[in-house]
C-alpha positions in Angstrom: -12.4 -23.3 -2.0 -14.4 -20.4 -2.7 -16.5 -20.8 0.3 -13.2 -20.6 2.5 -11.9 -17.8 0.8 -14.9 -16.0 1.2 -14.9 -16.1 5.1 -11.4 -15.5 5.3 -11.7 -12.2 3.4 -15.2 -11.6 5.5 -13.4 -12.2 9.0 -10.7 -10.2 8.3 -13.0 -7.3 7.9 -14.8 -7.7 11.0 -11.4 -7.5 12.7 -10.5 -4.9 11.2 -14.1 -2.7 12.1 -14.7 -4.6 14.8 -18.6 -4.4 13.6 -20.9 -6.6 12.2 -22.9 -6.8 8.4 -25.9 -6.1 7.9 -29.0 -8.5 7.7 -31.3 -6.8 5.8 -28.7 -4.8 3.3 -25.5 -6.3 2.4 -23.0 -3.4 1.8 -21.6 -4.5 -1.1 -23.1 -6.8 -3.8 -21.2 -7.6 -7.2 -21.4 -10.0 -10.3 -20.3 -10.2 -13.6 -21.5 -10.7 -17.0 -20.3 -14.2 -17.9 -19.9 -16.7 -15.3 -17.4 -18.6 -18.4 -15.5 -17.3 -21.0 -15.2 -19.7 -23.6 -12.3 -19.9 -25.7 -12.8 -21.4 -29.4 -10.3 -22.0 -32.3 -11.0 -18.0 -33.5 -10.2 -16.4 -29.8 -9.0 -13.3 -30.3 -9.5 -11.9 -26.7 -12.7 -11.0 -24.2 -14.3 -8.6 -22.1 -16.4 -9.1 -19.1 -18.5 -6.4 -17.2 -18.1 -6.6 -13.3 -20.8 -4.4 -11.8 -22.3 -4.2 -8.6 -24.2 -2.0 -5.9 -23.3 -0.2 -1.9 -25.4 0.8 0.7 -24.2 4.4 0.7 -21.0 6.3 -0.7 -17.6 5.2 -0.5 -14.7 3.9 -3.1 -14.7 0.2 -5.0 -11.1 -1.3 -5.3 -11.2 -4.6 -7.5 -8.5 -7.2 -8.0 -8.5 -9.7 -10.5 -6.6 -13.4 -10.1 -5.7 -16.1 -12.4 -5.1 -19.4 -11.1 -2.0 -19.8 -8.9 1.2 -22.0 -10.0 5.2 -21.9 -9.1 7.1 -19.7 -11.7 11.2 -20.2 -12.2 12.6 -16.6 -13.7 15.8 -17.6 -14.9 19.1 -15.2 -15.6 21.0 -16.0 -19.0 24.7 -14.9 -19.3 26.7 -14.8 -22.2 29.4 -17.7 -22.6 31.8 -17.0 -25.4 29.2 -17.4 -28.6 26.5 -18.4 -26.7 24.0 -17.4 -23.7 23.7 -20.0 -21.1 21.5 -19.8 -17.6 23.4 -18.6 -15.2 21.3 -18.1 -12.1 17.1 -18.5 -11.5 14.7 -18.6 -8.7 11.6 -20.1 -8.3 8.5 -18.2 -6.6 5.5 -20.1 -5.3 1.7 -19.9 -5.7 2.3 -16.8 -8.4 -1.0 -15.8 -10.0 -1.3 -16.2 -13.7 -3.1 -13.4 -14.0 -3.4 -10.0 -11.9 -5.6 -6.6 -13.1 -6.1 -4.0 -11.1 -9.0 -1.5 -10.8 -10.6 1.5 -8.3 -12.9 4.5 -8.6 -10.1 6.6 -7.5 -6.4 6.4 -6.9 -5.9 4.1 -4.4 -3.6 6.2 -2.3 -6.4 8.4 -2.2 -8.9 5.9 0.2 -6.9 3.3 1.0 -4.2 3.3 3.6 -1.1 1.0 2.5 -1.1 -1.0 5.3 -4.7 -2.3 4.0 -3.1 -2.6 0.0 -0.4 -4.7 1.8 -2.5 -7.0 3.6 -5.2 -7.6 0.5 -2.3 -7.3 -2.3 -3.8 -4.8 -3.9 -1.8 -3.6 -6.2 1.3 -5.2 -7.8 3.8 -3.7 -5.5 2.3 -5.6 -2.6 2.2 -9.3 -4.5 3.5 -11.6 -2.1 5.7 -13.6 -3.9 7.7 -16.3 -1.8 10.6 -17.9 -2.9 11.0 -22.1 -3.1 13.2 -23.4 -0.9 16.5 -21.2 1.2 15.5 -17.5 1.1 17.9 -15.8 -0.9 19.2 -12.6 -0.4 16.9 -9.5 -0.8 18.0 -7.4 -3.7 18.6 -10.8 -5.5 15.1 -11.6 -4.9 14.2 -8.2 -5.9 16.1 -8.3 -9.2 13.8 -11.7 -9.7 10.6 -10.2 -8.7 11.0 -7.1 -10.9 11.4 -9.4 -13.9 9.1 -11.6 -13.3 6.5 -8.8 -13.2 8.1 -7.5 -16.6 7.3 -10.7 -18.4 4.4 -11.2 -17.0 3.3 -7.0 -18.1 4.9 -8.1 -21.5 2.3 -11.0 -22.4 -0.3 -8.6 -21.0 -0.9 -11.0 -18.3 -0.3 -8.4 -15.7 -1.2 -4.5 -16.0 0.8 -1.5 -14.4 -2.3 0.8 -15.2 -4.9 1.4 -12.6 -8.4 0.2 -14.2 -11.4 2.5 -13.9 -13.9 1.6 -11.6 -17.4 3.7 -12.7 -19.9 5.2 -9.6 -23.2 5.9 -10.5 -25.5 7.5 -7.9 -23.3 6.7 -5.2 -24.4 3.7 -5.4 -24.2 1.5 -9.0 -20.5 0.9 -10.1 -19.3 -0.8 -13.3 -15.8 -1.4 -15.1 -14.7 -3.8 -17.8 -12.2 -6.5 -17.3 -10.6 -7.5 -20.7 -9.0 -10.7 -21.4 -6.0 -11.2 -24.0 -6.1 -14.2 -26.4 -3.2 -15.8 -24.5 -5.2 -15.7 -21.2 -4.6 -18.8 -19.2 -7.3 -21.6 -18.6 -8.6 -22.2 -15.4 -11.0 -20.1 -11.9 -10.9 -16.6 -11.8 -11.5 -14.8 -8.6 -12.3 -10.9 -8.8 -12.1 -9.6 -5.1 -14.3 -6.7 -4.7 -13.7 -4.0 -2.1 -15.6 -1.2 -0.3 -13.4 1.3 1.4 -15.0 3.9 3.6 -13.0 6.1 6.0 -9.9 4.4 5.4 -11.0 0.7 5.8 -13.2 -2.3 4.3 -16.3 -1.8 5.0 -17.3 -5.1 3.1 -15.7 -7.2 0.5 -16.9 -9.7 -1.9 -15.5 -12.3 -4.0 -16.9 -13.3 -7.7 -15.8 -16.6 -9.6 -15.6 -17.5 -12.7 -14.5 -20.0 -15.3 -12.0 -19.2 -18.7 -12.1 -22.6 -20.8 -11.5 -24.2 -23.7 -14.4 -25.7 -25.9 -14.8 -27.4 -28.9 -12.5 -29.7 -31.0 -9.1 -27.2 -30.1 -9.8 -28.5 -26.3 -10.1 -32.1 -27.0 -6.7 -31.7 -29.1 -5.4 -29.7 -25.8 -6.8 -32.7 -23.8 -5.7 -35.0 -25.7 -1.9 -33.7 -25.7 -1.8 -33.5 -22.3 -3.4 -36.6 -20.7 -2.0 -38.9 -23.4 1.5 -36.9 -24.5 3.7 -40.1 -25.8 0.7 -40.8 -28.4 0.3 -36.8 -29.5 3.8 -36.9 -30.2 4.2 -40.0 -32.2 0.7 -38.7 -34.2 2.7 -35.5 -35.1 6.0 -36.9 -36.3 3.6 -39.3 -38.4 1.4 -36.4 -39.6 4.9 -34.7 -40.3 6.6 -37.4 -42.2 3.6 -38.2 -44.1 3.2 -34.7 -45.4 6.6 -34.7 -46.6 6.1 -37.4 -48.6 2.9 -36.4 -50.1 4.7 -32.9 -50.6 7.5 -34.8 -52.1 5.8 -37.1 -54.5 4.0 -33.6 -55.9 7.4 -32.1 -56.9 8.4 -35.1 -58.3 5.4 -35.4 -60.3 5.6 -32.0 -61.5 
């Protein structure tokens, strides 16, 4: 998966500068800090350093991914005493996560016919709807909220990150991580604009997962879901009656 995405971003450069990279110097090289993040029972949230080097000046635009799933933003509407859903649409392959970051202002070095085509930027997520396309501003209303939700559980960030240049040739920032960060294969797409196109691009994986005795609970809910729940209403019930043979004790 990686591989392919990799030559897809790589091809679409070449069309776009119709030259060809370099053998001995690669434009563009980038890594970061911790190829997995590990989340324990005491998470509380994580940073990880991307940095990287160029072959010469220009401007580094990264874009950071969760993994991908279909989100349903539903619309409630009140109904006498109570709110009730009233309307929701469904968008496809949304990304769970999505951070931003540049060494300038993007409209600064980057034309927006390039922002549109990479989706850089959260204007330019392409977010397609599930089944009939609805009507525009509908889909609009849906998209905007969807966003807000997301920028509410600090999933998603409106800011523009800070990309460091050293030297014209060393760059640095630091991706951060909430506590609520999904599980699953990051991708951090890195970009070198010069003269208002890519002049390379790279992409950097890496894992966020759950260790330790909270992931084989996680596990353990998921894969066998009937038994978790019958375990909790027994764990439930029985504390009760401890709790209640205490008081009466007392």
């Amino acid at each position: 998966m990686t591989g392919f995405r990799s030559f897809a971003i790589v091809a679409a450069i070449v069309s776009i500068g119709g030259g060809s990279a370099r053998a001995q110097e690669p434009a563009l090289v980038a890594d970061v800090s911790e190829h997995l993040v590990a989340i324990t029972s005491g998470f509380t949230g994580k940073e990880v350093l991307l940095f990287g080097s160029t072959d010469g000046p220009g401007d580094i635009a990264v874009v950071v991914k969760g993994p991908t799933g279909d989100e349903t933003v539903r619309k409630k509407t009140r109904f006498g005493p109570i709110w009730i859903n009233s309307d929701s649409v469904t968008f496809r392959d949304v990304p769970s996560f999505y951070r931003i970051a540049s060494s300038r202002p993007l409209e600064e070095f980057a034309p927006e016919a390039l922002l549109s085509r990479f989706q850089i930027g959260e204007e330019y997520l392409r977010l397609e709807t599930e089944g009939e396309n609805p009507e525009p501003a509908r889909v609009s209303e849906f998209r905007d909220a969807l966003i807000r939700i997301k920028t509410k559980d600090r999933l998603y960030d409106e800011s523009l990150g800070a990309v460091n240049m050293m030297s014209n040739r060393l760059f640095r920032t630091s991706l951060f991580f909430p506590a609520n960060v999904p599980t699953g294969t990051y991708f951090v797409e890195v970009y070198l604009f010069r003269n208002g196109s890519v002049a390379s691009a790279e992409i950097v994986p890496f894992n966020i997962s759950k260790i330790g005795f909270g992931a084989d609970v996680y596990d353990f809910a998921h894969r066998f879901s009937w038994i978790y729940g019958l375990l909790a209403i027994a764990l439930a019930v029985g504390a009760g009656w401890v709790a209640g043979a205490l008081f009466k004790r007392s």
